[in-house]
N, C-alpha and C positions, 0 to 999 in steps of 0.2 A: 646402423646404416651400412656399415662394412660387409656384414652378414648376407644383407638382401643385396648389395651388392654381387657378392660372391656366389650366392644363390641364383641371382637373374644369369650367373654368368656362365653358371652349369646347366640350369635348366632350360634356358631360351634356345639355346642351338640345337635341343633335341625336339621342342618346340615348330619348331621356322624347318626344321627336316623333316618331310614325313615323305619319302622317296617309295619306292618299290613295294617296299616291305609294308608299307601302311595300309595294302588291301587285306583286308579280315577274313575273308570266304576268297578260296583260293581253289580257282578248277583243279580234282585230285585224277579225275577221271572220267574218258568221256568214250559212248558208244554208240556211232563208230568213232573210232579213235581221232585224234588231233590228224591233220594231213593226209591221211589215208586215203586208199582207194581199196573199195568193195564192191563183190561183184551183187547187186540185186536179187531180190529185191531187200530191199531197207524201211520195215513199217514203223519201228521205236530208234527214236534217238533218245541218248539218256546221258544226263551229267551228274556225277557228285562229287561235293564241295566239300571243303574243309573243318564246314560246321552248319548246323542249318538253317535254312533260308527261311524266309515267313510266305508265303500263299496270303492274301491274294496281290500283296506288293511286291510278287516276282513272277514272273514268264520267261518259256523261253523259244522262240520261233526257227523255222527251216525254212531257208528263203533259197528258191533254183535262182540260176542265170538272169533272171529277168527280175527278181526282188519280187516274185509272188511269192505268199504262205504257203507251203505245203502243209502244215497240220492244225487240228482245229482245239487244241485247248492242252492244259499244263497239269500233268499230276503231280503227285508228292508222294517219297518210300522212303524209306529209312530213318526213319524219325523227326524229317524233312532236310536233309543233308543230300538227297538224291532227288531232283526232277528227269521229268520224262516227257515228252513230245507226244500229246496223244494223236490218234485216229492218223499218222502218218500217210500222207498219201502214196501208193507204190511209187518210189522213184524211180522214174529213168533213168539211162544215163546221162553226165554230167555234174558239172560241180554244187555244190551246195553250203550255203553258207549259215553256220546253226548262231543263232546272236540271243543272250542273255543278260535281262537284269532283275541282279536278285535282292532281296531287303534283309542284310544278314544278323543272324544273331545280334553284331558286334555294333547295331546302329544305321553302318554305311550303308548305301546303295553303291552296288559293285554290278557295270556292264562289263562282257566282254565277247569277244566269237572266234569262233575256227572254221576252217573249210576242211572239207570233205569229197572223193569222187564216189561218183558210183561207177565203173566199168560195166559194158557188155559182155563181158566172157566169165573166165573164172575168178574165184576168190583171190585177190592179193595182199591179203592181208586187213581183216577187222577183227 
């Protein structure tokens, strides 16, 4: 009884924690980048993860100002660790907000999004 005691008494706290660190598929990289602003046009947004995702239980949308789709369907590259935003529509300028949920390797469904500008003039950085 001491045993399982002392066992519940190391294991259950790391149990009852599953903070931060507990997401499995962790955005590595994303284009255009996290917060940026790019000058147009912008027809692929693409993200990849820390490990790969499964198709057809992940998507990932580009939604303008208003929360409309800009694009019309979700590929997969890299041995599915990389999604892409197909048939992008040219974007304007303005903000853009790219939202993901993916079914990863590790089990979990993992959402999450970034924003993005597009400027009218030159490149600032994508």
């Amino acid at each position: 009884m001491k045993k399982f005691i002392l066992c519940l008494g190391v294991v259950l706290p790391g149990l009852l924690y599953a903070g931060p660190a507990a997401a499995c598929a962790v955005l590595e990289k994303a284009s255009p980048r996290v917060g940026s602003t790019v000058s147009g046009p912008v027809n692929v947004v693409s993200l990849t993860f820390s490990m790969q995702v499964f198709p057809p239980s992940s998507s990932v949308d580009v939604l303008n100002e208003r929360g409309h789709k800009m694009n019309v369907g979700t590929a997969f590259a890299d041995g599915g660790k990389e999604m892409i935003a197909t048939k992008v529509k040219s974007l304007p300028p303005g903000t853009y907000k790219v939202h993901w949920n993916v079914l990863a390797a590790c089990g979990s469904k993992e959402p999450g999004n970034y924003k993005f500008t597009v400027s009218g003039s030159t490149a600032e950085g994508q």
